[in-house]
C-alpha positions as CSV (number, residue, x, y, z in Angstrom):
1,X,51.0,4.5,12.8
2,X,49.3,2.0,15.0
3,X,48.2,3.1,18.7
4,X,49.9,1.6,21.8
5,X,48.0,-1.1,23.6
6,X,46.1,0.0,26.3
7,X,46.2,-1.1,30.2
8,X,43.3,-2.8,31.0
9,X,42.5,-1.4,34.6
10,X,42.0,-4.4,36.9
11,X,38.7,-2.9,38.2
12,X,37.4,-4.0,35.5
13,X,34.7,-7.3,35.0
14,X,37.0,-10.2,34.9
15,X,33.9,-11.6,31.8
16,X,34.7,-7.3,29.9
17,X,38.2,-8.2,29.9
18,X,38.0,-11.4,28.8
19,X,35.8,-10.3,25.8
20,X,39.0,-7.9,24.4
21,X,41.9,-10.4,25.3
22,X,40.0,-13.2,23.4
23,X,40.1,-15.8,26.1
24,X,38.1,-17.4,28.8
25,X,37.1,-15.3,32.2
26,X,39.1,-18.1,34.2
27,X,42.5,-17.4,32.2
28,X,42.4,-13.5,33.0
29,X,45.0,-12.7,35.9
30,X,47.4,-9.8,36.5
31,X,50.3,-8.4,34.6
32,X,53.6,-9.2,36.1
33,X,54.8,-5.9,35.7
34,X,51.7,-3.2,36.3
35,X,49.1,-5.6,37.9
36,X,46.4,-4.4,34.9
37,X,44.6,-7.2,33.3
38,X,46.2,-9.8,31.0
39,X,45.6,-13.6,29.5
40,X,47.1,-14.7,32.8
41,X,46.6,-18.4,32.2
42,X,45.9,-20.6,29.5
43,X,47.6,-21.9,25.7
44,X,48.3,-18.3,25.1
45,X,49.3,-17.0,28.5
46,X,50.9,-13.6,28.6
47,X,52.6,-12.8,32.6
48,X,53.3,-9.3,31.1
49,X,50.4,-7.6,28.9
50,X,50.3,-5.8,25.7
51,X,50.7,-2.5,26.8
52,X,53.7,-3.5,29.2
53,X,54.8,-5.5,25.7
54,X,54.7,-2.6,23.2
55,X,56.2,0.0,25.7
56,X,59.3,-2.6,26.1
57,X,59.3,-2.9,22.4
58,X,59.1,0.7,21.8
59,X,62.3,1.5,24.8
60,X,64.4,-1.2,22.7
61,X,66.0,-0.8,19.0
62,X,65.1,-4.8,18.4
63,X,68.5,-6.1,19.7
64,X,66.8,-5.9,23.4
65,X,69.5,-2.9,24.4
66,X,67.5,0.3,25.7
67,X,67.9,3.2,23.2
68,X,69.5,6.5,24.0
């Protein structure tokens, strides 16, 4: 089974997270949902990162209604 994404804390070097989301320093911002570190800006922008992504994905059966 593949892991969750993790948060990326926003303490961290704007330059480290860029390196693991793959983009430029200058297109790192904050997630719209936990404020941790995300491609902010950019071709590829992401407001909401991958661990905010894959724990929405996980709460929802792929219809977008919230399982029970």
């Amino acid at each position: 089974m593949d892991e969750m994404p993790q948060r990326i804390d926003p303490a961290m070097d704007r330059a480290a997270a860029a390196l693991l989301l793959g983009c430029a320093p200058d297109q790192v911002g904050y997630c719209a949902r936990c404020q941790g570190l995300t491609q902010r800006y950019g071709r590829d922008a992401r407001p909401v990162c991958r661990a905010c992504q894959a724990r929405q994905a996980a709460a929802t059966d792929g219809t977008g209604s919230v399982r029970t």
